[in-house]
C-alpha positions as CSV (number, residue, x, y, z in Angstrom):
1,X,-38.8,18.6,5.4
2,X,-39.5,17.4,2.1
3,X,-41.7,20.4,1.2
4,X,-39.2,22.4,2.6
5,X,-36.7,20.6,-0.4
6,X,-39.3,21.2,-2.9
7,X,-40.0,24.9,-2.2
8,X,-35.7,25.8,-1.5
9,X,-34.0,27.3,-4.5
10,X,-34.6,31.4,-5.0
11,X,-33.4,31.8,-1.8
12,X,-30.2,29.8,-1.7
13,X,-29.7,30.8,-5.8
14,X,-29.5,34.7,-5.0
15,X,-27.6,34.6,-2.4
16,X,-25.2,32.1,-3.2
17,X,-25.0,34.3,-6.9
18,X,-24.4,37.5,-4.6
19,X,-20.9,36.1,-3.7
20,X,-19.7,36.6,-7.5
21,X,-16.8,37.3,-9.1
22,X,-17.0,41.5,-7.4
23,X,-17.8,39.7,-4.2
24,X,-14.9,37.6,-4.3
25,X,-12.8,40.4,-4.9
26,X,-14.1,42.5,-1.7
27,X,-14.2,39.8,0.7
28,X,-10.3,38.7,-0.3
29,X,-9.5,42.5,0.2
30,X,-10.8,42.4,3.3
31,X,-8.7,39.8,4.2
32,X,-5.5,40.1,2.8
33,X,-5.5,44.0,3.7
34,X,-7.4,44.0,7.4
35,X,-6.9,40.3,8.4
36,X,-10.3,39.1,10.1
37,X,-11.2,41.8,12.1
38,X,-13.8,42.9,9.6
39,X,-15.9,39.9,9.7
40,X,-18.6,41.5,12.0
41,X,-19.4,43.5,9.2
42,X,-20.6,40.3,7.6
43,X,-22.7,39.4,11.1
44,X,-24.3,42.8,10.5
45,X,-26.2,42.0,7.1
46,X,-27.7,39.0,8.0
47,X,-30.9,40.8,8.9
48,X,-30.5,43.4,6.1
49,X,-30.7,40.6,3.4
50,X,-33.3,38.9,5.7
51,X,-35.3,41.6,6.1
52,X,-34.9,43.1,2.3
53,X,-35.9,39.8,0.9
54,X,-38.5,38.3,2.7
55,X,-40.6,41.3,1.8
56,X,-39.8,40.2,-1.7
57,X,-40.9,36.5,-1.3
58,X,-44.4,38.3,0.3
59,X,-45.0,40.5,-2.9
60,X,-44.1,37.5,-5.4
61,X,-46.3,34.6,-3.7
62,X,-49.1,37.0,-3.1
63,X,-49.6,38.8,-6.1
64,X,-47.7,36.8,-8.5
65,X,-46.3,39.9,-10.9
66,X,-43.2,41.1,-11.0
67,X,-41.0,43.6,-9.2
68,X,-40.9,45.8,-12.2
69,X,-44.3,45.7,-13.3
70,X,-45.4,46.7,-9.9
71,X,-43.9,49.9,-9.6
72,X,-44.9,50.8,-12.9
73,X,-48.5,49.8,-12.5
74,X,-49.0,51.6,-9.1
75,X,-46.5,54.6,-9.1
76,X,-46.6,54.7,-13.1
77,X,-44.3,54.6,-16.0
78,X,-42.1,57.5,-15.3
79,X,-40.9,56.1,-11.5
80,X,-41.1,52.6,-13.1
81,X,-38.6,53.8,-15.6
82,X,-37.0,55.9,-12.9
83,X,-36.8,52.6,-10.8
84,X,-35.9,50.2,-13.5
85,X,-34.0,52.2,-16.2
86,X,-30.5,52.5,-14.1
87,X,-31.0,48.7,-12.9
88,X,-30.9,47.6,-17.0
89,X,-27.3,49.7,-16.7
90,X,-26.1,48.4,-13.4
91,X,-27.1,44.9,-14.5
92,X,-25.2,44.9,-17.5
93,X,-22.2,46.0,-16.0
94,X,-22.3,44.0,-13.3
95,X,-22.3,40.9,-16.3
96,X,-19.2,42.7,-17.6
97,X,-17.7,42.2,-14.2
98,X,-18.9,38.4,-14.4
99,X,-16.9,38.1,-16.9
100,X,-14.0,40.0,-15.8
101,X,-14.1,37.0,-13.4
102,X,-14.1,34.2,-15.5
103,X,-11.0,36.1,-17.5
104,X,-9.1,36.0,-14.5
105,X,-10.2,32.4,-13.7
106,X,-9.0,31.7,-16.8
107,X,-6.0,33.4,-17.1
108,X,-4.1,31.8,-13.6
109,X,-5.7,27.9,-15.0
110,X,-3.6,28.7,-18.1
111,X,-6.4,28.8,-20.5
112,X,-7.5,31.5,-23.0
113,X,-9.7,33.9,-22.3
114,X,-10.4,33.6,-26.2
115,X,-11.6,30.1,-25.0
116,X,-13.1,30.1,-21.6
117,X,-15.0,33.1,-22.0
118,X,-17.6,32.2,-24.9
119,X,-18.2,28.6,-23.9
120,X,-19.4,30.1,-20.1
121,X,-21.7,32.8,-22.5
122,X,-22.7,29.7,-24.6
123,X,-23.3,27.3,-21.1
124,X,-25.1,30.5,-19.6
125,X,-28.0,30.9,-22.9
126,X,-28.0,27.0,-23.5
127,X,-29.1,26.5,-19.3
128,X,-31.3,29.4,-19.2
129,X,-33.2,28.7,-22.8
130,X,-33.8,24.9,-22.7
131,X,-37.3,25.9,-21.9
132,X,-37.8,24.1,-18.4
133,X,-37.9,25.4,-15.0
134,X,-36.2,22.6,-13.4
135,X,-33.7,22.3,-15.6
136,X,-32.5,25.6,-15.2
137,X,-33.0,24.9,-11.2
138,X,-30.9,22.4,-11.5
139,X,-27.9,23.4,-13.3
140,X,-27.8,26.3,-10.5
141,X,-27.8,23.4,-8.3
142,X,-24.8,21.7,-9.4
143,X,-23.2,25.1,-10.4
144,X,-24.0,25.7,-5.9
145,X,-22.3,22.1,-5.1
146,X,-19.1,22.9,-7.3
147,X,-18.7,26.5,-5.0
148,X,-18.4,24.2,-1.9
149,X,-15.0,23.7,-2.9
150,X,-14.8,26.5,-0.6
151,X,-14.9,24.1,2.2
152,X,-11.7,22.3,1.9
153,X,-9.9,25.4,0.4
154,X,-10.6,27.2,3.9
155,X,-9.6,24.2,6.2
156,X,-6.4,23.7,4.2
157,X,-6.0,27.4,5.1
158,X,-5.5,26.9,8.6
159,X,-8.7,29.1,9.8
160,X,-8.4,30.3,13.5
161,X,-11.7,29.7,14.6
162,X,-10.9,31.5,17.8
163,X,-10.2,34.5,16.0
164,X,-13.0,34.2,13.8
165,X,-15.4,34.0,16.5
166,X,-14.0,36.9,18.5
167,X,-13.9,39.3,15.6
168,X,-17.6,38.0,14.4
169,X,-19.1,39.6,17.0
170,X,-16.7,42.4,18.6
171,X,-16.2,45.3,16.0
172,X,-12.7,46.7,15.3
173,X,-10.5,47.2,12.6
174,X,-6.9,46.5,11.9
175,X,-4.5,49.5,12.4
176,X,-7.0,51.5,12.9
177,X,-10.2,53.6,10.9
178,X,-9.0,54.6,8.3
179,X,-11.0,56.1,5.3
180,X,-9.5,53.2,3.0
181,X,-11.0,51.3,5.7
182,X,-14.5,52.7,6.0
183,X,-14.7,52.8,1.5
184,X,-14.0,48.9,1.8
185,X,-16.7,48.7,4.9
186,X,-19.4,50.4,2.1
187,X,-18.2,48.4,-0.6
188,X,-18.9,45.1,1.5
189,X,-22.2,46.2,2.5
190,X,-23.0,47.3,-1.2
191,X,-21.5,44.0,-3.1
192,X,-23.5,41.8,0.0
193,X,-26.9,43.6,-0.6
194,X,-27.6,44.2,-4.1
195,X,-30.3,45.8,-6.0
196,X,-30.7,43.2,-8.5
197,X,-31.8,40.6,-5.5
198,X,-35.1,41.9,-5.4
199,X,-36.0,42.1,-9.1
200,X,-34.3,38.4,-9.1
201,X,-36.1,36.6,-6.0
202,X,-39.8,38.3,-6.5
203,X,-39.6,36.8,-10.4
204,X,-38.3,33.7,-9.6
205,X,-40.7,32.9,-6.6
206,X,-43.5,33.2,-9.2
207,X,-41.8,31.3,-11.9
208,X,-41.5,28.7,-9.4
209,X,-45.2,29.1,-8.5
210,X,-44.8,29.4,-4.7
211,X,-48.2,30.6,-3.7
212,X,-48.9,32.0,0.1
213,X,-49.7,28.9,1.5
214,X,-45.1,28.4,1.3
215,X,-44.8,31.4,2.4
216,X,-43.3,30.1,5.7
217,X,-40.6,27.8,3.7
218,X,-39.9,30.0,1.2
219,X,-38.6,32.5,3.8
220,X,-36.9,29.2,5.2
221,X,-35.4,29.5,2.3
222,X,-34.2,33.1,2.4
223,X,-33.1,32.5,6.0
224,X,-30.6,29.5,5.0
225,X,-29.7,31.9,1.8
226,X,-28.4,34.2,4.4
227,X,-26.4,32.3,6.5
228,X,-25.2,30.2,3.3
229,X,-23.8,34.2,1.8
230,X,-22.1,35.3,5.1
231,X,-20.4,32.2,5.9
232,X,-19.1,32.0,1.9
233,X,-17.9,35.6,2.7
234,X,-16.2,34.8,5.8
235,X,-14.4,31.8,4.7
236,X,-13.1,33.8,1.3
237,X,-12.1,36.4,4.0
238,X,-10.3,33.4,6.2
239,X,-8.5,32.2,3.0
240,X,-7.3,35.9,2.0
241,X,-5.9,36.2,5.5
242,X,-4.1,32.9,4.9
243,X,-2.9,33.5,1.5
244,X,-1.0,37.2,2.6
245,X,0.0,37.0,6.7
246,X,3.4,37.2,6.9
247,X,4.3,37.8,3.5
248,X,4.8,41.4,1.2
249,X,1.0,40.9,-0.1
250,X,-0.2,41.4,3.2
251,X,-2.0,45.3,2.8
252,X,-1.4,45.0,-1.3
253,X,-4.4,44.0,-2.6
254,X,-4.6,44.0,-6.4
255,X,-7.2,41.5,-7.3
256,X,-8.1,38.0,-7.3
257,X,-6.1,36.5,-9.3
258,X,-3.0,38.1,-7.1
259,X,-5.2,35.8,-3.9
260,X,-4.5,33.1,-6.0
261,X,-1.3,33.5,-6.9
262,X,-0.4,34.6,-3.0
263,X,-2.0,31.1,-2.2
264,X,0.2,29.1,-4.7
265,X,3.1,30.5,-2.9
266,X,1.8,28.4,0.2
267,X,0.6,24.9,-2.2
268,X,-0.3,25.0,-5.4
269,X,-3.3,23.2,-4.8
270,X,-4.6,26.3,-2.7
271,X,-4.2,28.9,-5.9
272,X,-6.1,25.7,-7.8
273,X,-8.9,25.7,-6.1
274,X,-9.0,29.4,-5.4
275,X,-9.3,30.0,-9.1
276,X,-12.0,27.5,-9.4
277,X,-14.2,29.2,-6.8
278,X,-14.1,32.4,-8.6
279,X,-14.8,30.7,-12.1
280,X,-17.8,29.1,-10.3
281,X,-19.0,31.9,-8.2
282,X,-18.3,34.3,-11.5
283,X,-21.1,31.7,-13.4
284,X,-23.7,31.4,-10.6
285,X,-23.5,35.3,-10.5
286,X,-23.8,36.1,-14.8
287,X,-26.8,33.6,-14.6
288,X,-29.0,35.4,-11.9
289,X,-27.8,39.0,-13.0
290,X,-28.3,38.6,-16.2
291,X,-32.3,36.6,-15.7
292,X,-32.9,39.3,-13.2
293,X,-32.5,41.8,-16.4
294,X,-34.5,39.5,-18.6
295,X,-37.2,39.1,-15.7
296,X,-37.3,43.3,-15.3
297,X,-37.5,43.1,-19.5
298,X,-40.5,41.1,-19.6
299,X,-42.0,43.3,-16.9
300,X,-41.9,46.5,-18.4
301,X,-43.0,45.7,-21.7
302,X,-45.2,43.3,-20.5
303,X,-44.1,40.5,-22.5
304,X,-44.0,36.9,-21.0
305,X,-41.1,36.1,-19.9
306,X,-40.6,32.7,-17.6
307,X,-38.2,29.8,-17.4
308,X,-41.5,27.4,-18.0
309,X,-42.2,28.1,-21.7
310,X,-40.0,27.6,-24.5
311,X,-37.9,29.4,-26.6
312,X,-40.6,30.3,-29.2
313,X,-43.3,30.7,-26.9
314,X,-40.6,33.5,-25.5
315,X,-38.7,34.8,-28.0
316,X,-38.1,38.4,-26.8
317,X,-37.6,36.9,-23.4
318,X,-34.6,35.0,-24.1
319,X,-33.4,37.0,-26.7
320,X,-33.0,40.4,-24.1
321,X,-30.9,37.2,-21.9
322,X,-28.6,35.9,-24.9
323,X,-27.8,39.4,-26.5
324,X,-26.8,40.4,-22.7
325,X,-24.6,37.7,-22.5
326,X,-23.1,37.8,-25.5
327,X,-22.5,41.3,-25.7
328,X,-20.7,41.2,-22.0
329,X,-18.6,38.3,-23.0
330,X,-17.6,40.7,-26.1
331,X,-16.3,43.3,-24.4
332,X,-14.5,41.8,-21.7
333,X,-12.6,39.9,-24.8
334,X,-11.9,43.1,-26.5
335,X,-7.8,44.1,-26.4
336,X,-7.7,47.8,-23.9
337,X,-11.2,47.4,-22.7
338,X,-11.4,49.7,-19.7
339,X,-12.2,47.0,-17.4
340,X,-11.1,48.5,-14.4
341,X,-13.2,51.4,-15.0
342,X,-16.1,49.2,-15.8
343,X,-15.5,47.6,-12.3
344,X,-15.5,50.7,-10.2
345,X,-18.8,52.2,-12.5
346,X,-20.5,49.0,-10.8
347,X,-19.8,49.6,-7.6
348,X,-20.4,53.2,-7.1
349,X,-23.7,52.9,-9.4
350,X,-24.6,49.8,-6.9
351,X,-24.2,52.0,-4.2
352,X,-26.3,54.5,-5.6
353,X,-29.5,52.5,-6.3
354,X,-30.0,50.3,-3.7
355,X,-31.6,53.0,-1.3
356,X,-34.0,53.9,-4.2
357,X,-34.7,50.1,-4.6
358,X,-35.2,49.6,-1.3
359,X,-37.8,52.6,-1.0
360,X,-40.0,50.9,-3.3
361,X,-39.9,47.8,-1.6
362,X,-41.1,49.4,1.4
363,X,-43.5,51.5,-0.3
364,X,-45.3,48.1,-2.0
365,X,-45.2,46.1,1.5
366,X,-47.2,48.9,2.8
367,X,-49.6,49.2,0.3
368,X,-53.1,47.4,1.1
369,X,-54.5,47.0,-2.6
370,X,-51.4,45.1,-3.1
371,X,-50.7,43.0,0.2
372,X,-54.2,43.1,1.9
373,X,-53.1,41.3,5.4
374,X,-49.7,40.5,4.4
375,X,-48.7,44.3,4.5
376,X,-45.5,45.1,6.9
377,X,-46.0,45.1,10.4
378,X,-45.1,48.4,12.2
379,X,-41.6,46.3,13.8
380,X,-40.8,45.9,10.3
381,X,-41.8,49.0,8.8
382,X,-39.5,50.3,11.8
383,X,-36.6,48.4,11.3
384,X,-36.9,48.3,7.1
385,X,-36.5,52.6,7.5
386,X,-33.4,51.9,9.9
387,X,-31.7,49.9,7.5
388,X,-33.0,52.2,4.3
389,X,-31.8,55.2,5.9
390,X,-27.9,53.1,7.0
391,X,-28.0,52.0,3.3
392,X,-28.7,55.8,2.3
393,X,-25.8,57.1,4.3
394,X,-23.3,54.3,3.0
395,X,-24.6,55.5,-0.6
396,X,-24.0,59.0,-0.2
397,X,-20.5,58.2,1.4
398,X,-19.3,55.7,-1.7
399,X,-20.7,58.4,-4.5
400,X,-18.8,60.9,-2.4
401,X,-15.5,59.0,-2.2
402,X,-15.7,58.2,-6.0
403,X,-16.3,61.5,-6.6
404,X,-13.9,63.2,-4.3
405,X,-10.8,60.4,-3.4
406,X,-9.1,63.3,-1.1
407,X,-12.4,63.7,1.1
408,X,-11.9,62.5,4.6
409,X,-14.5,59.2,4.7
410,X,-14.0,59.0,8.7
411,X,-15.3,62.1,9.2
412,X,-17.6,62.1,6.1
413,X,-19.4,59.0,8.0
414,X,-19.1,60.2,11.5
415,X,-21.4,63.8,10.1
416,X,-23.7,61.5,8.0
417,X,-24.5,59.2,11.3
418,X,-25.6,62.0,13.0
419,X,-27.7,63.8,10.2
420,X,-29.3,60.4,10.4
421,X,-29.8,59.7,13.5
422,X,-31.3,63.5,13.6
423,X,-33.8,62.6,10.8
424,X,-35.2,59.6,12.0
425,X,-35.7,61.2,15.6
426,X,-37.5,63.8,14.0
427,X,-39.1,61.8,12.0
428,X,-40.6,59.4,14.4
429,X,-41.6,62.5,16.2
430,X,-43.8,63.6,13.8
431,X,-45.6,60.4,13.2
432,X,-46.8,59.7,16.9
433,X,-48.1,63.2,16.6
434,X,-50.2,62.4,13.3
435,X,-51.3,59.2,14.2
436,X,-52.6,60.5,18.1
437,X,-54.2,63.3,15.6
438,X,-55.8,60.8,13.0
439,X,-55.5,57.5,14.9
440,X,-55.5,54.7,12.0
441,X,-58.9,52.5,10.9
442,X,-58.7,49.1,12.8
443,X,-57.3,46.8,10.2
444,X,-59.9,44.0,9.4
445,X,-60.0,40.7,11.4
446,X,-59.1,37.8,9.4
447,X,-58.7,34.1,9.9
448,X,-55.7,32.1,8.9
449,X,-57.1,30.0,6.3
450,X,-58.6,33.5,5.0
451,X,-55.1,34.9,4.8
452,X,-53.6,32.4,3.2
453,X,-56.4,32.3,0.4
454,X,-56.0,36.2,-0.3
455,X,-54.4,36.8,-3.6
456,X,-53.6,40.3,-4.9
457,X,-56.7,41.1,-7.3
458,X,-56.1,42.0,-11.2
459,X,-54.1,45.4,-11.2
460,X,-56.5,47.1,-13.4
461,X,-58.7,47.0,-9.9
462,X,-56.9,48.1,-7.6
463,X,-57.7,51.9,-6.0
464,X,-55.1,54.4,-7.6
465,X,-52.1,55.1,-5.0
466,X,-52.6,58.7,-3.2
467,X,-48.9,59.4,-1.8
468,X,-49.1,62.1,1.6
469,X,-47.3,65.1,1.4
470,X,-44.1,63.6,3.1
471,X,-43.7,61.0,1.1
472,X,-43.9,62.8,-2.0
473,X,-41.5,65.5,-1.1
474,X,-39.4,62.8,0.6
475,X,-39.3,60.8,-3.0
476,X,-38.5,64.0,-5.1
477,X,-35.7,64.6,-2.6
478,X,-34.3,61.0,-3.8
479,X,-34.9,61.3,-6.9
480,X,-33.6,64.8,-7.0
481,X,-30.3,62.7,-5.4
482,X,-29.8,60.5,-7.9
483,X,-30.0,62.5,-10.4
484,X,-27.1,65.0,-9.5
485,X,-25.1,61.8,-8.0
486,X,-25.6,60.3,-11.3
487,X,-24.7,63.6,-13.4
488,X,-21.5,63.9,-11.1
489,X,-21.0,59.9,-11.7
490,X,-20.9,60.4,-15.7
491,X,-18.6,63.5,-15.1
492,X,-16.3,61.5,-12.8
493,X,-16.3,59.0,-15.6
494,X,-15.4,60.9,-18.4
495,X,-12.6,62.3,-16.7
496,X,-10.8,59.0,-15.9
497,X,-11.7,57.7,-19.6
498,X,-9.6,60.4,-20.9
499,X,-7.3,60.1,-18.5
């Protein structure tokens, strides 16, 4: 138990900074619009971030380099860039949106933005560059115990645990599919699992120095992460619920200031602490976006870039993380900032990386040179494709309902399910008849002690990658995908900043 204390902290951090201030928002429009009948959708993702992040903790503790820096070094600079190069975007948005958060916080306390918003920039670089791990580790820490305000704001909301329970684990949706109910479906599943996780997690499990030997409570770690993200959701959910049933909000979302505002119609103390959540959550969030960023940085120019050294051992390192902040607190402060535009960027560019993220996670896990005997098991490989290809099909439905708000989404997803279930029957086809063709070498046999003494040798030495023939066609079909989806993206944008 007490290793299990000492080794807890990247997992609980990235969760806990997944429910930010664009978290926040999602969950509360689930439940002011939909009541609790989309919590199951929450039940659903546990594995996904399990699964997604545990073969993150693997890569960091075994080979102790970067998420960046790996792809670059074994698929090389252009798919690193290709990889990475969106991510630096998405992150920085995603930072705006932070802030966004903190602006609304802010506003419904009674404070200036003009105020609020450049002491969180300057408590963000002052936490991040004091030059000590546990420092930093620490202040998330308290940043984490402030968020369980969410505890008595729920109870005071009068949860119906019955309720709850019944729609945790029987899927339906109030007054029916809709498409508006299928978008906010995707936009849950893209604001819970988040590229920027994986860059985060893999960094900080090296900064932390957890070698292979913690494997085991490091994914602990992830585990209680999980549970900690999906209960945070479901309360915000329960308190959204609260804050519109019976009332004209009920079905009106605007955003989350309006939750708080709807809950100070019921006590003021409810809108209070409401506010206060978001403020927090809106921190925790900028902090592990914005060191994810930094982390990637120092990765892809190979630059050192850790929590351990100090400022001017680090220089560019902190720098990329202060100008980032800074530069988001800016713009959110600037008068007729298209914030709202800013907001849905994120979320359809969210929804458009995450499958090519998740590609090269599952690429690395099963790549020998890199893993050795901790590469994916076949289970895993099996069930890492299902959810790849489920993330795939909820990213081609978002980019299509940003692009096209008329398009039918029911449908859209109903035709998407069934291209997908087509592929990966074929697919899985096709590999029982390659491997009964070229059956596989045994892998070799290897003690426990053994594998947890087998660390990732220097990169320069490892074999060059050789992709097959599928797998390259099948990543120059993604690739081809994002870069039409991103093309149409700009496009879509343009048009609504002259609108």
């Amino acid at each position: 138990m007490l290793t299990l204390l000492a080794i807890v902290g990247p997992g609980i951090i990235v969760m806990v900074g997944d429910n930010d201030a664009g978290g926040i928002a999602t969950y509360a429009q689930a439940g002011q619009n939909y009541g609790y009948s989309l919590l199951w959708v929450l039940l659903l993702l546990v594995p996904v971030l399990i699964v997604n992040q545990e073969m993150v903790v693997r890569l960091g503790a075994v080979t102790g380099v970067g998420h960046a820096r790996l792809i670059i070094e074994r698929f090389g600079r252009f798919w690193g860039w290709f990889s990475v190069g969106d991510l630096f975007l998405l992150n920085f948005l995603t930072l705006v949106t932070e802030f966004i958060g903190i602006s609304l916080a802010a506003g419904y306390l009674g404070v200036s933005d003009y105020v609020v918003v450049p002491i969180a920039a300057v408590v963000l670089i002052a936490v991040t560059a004091s030059g000590s791990f546990r420092r930093w580790e620490r202040a998330m820490f308290a940043f984490i115990a402030a968020s369980l305000l969410l505890i008595p704001l729920t109870l005071m909301s009068h949860p119906r645990w019955a309720h709850a329970a019944h729609h945790f684990v029987v899927p339906s949706v109030q007054g029916g599919i809709s498409s508006e109910a299928v978008l906010l479906i995707i936009a849950i599943v893209g604001t819970t699992v988040a590229p920027w996780q994986l860059f985060f997690q893999q960094s900080n499990v090296i900064d932390k120095r957890i070698t292979p030997r913690f494997i085991g409570y490091e994914r602990a770690d992830t585990v209680i992460g999980s549970l900690v993200v999906v209960l945070g959701a479901a309360a915000l959910i329960m308190v959204a619920d609260f804050a519109a049933r019976g009332t004209s909000a009920h079905r009106h979302f605007t955003d989350a200031a309006g939750v708080a505002e709807a809950l100070a119609r019921q006590d003021d103390i409810l809108g209070t602490l409401f506010a206060i959540v978001l403020l927090d959550a809106s921190i925790i969030g900028a902090a592990a976006v914005t060191l994810a960023t930094s982390y990637a940085f120092g990765d892809v120019f190979n630059l050192r870039h850790s929590l351990h050294r100090g400022f001017r051992e680090a220089k560019p390192f902190y720098t990329s993380y202060s100008l980032l902040v800074l530069v988001a607190a800016a713009i959110v402060l600037i008068p007729g900032a298209p914030l709202g535009l800013i907001t849905e960027a994120v979320q359809a560019l969210a929804g458009l990386l995450l499958p090519s993220a998740s590609v090269f996670l599952l690429l690395l896990c099963n790549d020998p040179e890199v893993l050795g005997p901790w590469v994916n098991r076949r289970w895993l490989n099996v069930l890492a494709t299902v959810i790849i290809s489920v993330l795939l099909m909820l990213s081609g439905t978002l980019m299509a309902t940003t692009l096209f708000p008329s398009i039918n989404v029911a449908q859209l997803t109903i035709w998407l399910a069934i291209a997908l279930i087509t592929a990966l029957t074929g697919t899985a086809i096709a590999l029982r008849v390659t491997r009964r063709r070229t059956p596989a070498p045994p892998a070799p046999v290897m003690s426990h002690a053994e594998k947890l003494a087998w660390r990732m040798p220097p990169l320069a030495l490892l074999k060059p990658v050789r992709w097959s023939t599928g797998t390259r066609l099948g990543m120059t079909a993604l690739r081809g995908y994002l870069i039409l989806s991103a093309l149409l993206l700009l496009i879509k944008a343009i048009q609504l900043g002259s609108a």
